[in-house]
C-alpha positions in Angstrom: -11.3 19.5 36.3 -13.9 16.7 35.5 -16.1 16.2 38.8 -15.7 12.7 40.0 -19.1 12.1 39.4 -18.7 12.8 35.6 -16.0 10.5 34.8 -17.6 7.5 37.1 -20.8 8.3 34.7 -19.0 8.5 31.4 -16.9 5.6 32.6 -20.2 3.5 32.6 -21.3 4.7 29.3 -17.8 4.1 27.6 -17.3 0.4 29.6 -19.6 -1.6 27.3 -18.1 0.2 24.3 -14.6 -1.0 25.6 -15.7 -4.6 26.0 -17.7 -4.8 22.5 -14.7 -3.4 20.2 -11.9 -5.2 21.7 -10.5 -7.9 19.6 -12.8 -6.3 16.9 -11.4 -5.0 13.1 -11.8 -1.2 12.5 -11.4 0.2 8.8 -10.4 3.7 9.3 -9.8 6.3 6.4 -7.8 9.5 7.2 -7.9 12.3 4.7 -4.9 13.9 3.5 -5.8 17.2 4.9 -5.9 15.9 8.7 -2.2 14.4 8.2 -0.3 17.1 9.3 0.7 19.2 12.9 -1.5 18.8 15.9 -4.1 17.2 13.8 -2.1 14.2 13.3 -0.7 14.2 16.8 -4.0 13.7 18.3 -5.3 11.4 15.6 -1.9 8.8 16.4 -2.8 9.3 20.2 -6.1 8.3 19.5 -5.1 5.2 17.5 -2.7 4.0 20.1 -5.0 4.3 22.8 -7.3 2.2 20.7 -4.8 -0.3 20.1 -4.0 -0.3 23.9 -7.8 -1.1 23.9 -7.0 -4.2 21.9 -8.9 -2.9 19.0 -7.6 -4.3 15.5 -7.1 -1.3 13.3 -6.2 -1.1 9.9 -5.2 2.7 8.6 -5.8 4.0 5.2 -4.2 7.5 5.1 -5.4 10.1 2.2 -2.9 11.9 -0.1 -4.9 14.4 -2.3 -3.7 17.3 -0.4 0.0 16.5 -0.7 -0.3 15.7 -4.2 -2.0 19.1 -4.9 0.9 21.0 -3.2 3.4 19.0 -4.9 2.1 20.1 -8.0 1.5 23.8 -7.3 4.8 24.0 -6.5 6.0 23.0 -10.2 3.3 24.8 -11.7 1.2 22.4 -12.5 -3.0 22.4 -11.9 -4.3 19.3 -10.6 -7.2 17.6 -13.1 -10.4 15.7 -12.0 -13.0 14.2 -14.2 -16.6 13.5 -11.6 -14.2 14.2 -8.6 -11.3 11.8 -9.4 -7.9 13.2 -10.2 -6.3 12.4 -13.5 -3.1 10.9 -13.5 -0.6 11.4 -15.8 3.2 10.6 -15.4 4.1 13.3 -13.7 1.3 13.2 -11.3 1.8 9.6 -10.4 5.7 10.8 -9.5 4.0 13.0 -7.1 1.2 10.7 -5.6 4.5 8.0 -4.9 6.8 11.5 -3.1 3.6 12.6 -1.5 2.6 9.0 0.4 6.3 8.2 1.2 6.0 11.7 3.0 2.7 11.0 4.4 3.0 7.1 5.4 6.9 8.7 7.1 4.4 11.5 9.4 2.2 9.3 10.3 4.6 6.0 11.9 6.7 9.1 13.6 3.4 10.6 14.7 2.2 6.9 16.3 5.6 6.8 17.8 5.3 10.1 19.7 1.9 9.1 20.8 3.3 6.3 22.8 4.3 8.7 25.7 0.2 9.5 26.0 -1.3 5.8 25.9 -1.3 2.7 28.3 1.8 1.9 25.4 4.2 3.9 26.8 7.7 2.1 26.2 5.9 -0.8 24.5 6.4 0.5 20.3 3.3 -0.1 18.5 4.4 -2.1 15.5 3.5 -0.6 12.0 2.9 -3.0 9.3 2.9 -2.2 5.6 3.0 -4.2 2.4 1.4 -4.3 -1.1 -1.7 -5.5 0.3 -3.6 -3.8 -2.4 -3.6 -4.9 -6.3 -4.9 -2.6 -8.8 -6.1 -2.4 -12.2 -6.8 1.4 -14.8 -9.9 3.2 -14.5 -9.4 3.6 -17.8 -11.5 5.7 -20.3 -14.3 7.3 -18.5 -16.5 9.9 -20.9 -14.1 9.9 -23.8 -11.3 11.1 -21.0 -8.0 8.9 -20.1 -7.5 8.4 -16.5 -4.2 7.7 -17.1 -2.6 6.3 -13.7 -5.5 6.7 -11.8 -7.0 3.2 -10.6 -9.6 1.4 -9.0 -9.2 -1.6 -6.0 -9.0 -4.9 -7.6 -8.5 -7.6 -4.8 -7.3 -7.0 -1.1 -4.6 -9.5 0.0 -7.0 -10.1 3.4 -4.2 -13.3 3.9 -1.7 -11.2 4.6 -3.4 -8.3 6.2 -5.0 -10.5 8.9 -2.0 -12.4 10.0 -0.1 -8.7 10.5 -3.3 -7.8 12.5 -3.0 -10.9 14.0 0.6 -10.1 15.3 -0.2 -7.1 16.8 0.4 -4.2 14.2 -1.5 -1.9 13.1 -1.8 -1.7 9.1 -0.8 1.0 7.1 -2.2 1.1 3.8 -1.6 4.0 1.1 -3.6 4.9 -1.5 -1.5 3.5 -4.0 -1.5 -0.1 -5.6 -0.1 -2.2 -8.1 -1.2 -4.3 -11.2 0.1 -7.7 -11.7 1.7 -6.2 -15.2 3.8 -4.7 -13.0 2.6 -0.9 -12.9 1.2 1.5 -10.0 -1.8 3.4 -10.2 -3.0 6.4 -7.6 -6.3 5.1 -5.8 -8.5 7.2 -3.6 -8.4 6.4 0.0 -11.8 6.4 0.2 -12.6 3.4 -2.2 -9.5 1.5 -0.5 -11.1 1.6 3.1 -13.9 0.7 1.8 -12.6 -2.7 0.0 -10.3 -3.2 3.1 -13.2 -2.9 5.4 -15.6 -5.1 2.9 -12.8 -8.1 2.3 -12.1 -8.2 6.0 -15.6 -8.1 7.1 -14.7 -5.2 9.5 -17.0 -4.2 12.6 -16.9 -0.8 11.5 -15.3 1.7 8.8 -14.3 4.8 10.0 -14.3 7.7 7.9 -12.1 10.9 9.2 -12.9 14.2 7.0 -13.0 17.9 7.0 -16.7 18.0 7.8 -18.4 16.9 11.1 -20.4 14.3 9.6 -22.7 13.4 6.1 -24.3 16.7 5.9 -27.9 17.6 3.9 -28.6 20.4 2.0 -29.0 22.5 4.8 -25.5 22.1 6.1 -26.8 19.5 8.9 -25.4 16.8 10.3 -27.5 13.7 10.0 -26.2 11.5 12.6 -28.0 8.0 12.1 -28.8 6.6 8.2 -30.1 2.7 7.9 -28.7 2.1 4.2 -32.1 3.0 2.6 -32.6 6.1 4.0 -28.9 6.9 2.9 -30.0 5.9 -0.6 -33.3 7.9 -0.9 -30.9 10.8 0.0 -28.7 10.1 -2.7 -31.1 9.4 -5.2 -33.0 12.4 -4.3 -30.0 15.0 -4.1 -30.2 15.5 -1.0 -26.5 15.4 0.0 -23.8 18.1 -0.6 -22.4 17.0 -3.7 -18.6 16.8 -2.3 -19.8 13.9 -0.2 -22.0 11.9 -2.7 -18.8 9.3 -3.1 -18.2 9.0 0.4 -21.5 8.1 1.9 -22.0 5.6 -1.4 -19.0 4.2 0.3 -20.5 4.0 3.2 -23.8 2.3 2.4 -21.6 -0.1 -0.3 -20.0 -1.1 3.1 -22.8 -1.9 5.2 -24.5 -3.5 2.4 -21.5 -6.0 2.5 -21.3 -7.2 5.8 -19.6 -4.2 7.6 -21.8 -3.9 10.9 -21.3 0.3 11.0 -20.1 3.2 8.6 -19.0 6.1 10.5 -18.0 9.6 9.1 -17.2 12.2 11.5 -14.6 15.2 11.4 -10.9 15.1 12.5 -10.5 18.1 13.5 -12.2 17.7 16.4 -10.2 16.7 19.5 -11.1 13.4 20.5 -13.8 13.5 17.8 -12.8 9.4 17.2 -13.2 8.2 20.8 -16.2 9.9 21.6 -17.9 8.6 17.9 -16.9 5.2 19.2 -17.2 5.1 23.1 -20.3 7.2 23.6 -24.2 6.4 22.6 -25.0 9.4 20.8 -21.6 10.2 19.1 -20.6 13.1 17.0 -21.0 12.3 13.5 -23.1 10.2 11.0 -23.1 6.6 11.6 -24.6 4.2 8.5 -26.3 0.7 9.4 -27.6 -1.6 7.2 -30.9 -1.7 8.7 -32.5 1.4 11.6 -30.3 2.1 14.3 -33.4 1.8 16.6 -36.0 -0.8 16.7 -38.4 -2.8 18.8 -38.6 -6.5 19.0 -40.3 -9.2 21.3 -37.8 -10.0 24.1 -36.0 -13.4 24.8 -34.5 -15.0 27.3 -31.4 -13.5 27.1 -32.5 -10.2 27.6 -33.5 -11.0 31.0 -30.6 -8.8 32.3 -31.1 -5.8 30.6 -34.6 -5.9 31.5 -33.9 -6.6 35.2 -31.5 -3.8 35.4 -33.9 -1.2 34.0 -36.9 -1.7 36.4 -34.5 -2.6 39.6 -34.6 0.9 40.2 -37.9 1.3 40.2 -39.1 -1.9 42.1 -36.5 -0.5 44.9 -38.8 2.8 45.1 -41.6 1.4 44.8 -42.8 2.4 41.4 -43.3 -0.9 39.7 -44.4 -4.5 41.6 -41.6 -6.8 42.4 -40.6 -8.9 39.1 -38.6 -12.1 40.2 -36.5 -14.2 37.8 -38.4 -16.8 37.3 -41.4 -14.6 36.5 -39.6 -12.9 34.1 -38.8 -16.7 32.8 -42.0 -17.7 32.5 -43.8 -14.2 31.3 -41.1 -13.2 28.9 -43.9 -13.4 25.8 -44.8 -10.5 27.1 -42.0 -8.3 26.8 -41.2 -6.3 24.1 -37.0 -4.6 24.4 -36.5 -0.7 22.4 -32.4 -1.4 21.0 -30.9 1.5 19.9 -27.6 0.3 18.5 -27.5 -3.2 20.1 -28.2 -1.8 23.8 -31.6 -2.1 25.3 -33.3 1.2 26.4 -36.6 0.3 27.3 -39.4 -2.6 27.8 -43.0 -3.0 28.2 -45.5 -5.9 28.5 -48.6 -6.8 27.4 -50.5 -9.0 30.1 -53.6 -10.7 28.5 -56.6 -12.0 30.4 -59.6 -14.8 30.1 -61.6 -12.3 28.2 -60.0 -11.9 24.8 -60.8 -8.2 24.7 -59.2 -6.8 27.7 -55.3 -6.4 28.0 -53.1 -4.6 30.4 -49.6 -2.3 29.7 -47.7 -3.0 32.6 -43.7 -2.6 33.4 -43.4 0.6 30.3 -39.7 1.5 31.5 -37.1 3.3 29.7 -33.7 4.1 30.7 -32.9 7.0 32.6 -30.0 7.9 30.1 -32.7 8.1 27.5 -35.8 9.5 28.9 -35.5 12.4 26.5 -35.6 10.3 23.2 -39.2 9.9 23.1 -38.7 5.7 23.6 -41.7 5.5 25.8 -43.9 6.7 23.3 -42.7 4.6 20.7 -42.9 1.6 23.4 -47.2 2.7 23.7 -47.1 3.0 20.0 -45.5 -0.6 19.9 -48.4 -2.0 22.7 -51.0 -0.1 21.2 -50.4 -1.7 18.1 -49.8 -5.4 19.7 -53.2 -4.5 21.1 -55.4 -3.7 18.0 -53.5 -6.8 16.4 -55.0 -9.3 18.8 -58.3 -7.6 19.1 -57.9 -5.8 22.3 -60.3 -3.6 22.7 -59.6 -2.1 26.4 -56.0 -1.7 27.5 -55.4 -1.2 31.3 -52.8 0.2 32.6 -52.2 0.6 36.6 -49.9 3.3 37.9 -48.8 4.9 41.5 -46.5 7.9 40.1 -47.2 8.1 36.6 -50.5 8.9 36.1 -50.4 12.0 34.4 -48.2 10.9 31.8 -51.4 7.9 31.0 -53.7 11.0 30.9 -51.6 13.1 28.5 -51.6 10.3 26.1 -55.0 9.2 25.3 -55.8 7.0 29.0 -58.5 7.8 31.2 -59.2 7.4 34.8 -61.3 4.5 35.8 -62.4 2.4 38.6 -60.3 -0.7 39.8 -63.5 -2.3 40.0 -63.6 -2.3 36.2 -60.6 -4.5 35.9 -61.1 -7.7 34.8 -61.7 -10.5 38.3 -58.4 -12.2 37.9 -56.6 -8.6 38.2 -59.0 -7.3 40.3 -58.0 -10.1 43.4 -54.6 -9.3 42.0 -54.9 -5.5 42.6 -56.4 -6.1 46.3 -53.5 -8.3 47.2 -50.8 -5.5 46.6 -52.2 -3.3 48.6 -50.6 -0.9 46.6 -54.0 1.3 45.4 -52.5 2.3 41.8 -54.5 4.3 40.6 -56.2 2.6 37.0 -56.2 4.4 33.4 -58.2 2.4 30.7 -57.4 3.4 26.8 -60.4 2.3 23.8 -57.5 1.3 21.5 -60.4 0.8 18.9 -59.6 -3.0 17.6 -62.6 -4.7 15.9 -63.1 -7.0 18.5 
């Protein structure tokens, strides 16, 4: 049984999570191999509880497995041409029996999940709809496609005012051309229209493996989109999941916020990709999940709540409101993923040459991420831009930490006379670390 303890600190983790996604649009693709026993019993119980969240989720279920069996059973081997299935007449038969079947599982699946989710007795409302149009592949390398078709236009319209009643959406992979005909699409190129059109907060992928994996077999769990096209460009991906993380960086490239592949087999894989900071899979951003930027206003609550702490034990001077008001040029935030992990400021003096580091902090949820040295790193390099020859930095319990990294002990007396009288009026007797940061002052 989870310790109290535990769930209160989980809890904590998950809250802002909670508050960001609700009211929020998630793209999610299921694959076809996921859609069946206990799998898809914990996948529905999952969605409901998001929807009890008041998440906005549109569904894209996969089919290829239950087209495959389909056509083992008469005999028949499926066909691909660079990983997309060929449709003929036949196989299109069996792509409209195997998502009637599938679409069928899955709203009696969402059904029985009810009984598990804040739901229960309240029926989620399933919406579906021919909210995809579709046009032929057509003639790819001297091969016919035949049936098989690519996404031409997303009826967002009607999708959004189903979302906007409640339901959850329900797309399959199939879709229809305005001539009339139906072509089999991939889920994968579906979510990712769907998630593009509705300008989604995230697309979720759900797949066999735990995440977009390198040539080693290893997850890589955060890509900005240029880092997941070097590693497509260079090869570097298992060659199963070249489409799907093109997909992914198509998305983010188009407005979708985060692309997020993870496995389904996992229990509770999907809330813990979503509701927890580090996740399980490989989540795709436009730009790097982590970065440093010069603090505003607005971040005045972060930063308050991460040296609290500390100003209670007596680690760091006491930082009131208004001086973080009027001092917040200092401050530089470390985001990973929207949420602030870490400050530091740079306090500047009458001589142009001397500088201080003061208030480094970084979250005690993190302090094994290596943020505070990329928070020196960031200092050291504010430092050398502005000419700063000698950085000071004072300290009471950190010391050796200063010393691993380049400082050196000095005498308070060296400190420059405006921090000196400062420095005898605390009465604190931090002990002072100086670092040559080498700037061509």
């Amino acid at each position: 049984m989870t310790a109290p303890v535990d769930f209160i600190r989980d809890f904590r983790e998950a809250a802002p999570y909670i508050h960001y996604l609700r009211g929020k649009t998630l793209v999610i693709g299921i694959a076809g191999s996921l859609l069946s026993g206990s799998t898809l019993q914990t996948l529905a119980a999952d969605l409901n509880l998001l929807a009890s969240l008041g998440v906005r989720l549109v569904v894209v279920h996969g089919s290829r497995t239950q087209i495959n069996t389909l056509a083992e059973a008469h005999g028949l081997t499926p066909q691909y041409h660079n990983g997309r299935r060929i449709t003929d007449e036949t196989t299109l038969a069996h792509a409209k029996q195997a998502c009637g079947m599938v679409r069928s599982d899955i709203e009696a699946a969402l059904s029985f999940g009810l009984s598990q989710t804040p739901l229960r007795g309240k029926p989620l409302s399933i919406a579906g709809g021919n909210f995809v149009s579709a046009r032929p592949l057509g003639i790819i390398d001297g091969i016919d496609m035949g049936y098989t078709g690519i996404v031409r236009k997303i009826d967002t319209e009607a999708v959004r005012q189903r979302l906007n009643d409640g339901a959850l959406v329900l797309i399959s992979p199939l879709g229809h051309s305005l001539s009339g005909k139906t072509f089999n699409l991939s889920m994968g190129d579906i979510a990712e229209a769907a998630a593009v059109a509705l300008q989604a907060e995230k697309l979720v992928y759900l797949v066999e493996q735990e995440g977009i994996l390198n040539e080693h077999g290893q997850v890589l769990p955060n890509l900005s989109g240029q880092e997941a096209r070097a590693l497509l460009a260079g090869g570097r991906v298992q060659s199963n999941q070249q489409r799907l993380l093109q997909s992914a960086v198509n998305a983010v490239e188009n407005g979708v916020q985060r692309t997020q592949i993870l496995s389904g087999r996992q229990n509770g894989s999907l809330i813990a990709e979503l509701f927890t900071r580090h996740g399980v899979g490989t989540s795709v951003a436009r730009n790097a999940f982590m970065n440093i930027r010069q603090a505003q206003t607005g971040d005045i609550p972060d930063i308050t709540a991460l040296i609290r702490p500390l100003e209670e034990q007596g680690i760091l001077l006491r930082r009131s409101r208004e001086y973080l008001e009027n001092h917040i040029g200092e401050f530089s935030v470390l985001e990973h993923d929207r949420r602030i992990y870490g400050c530091v400021a740079l306090k500047t003096f009458a001589d142009p040459d001397i500088g201080e580091l003061a208030c480094l902090v970084v979250s005690p949820e993190a302090q094994d991420s290596g943020y505070g040295e990329l928070l020196l790193e960031h200092l050291l390099g504010q430092a050398r831009s502005r000419n700063i020859r000698t950085l000071y930095a004072l300290s009471t319990h950190t010391g050796e930490w200063f010393l691993e990294r380049g400082f050196q002990t000095a005498s308070s007396e060296a400190l420059p006379p405006e921090r000196l009288s400062e420095y005898h009026e605390s009465g604190r007797k931090s002990k002072v670390f100086v670092y040559h940061t080498g700037a061509n002052g």
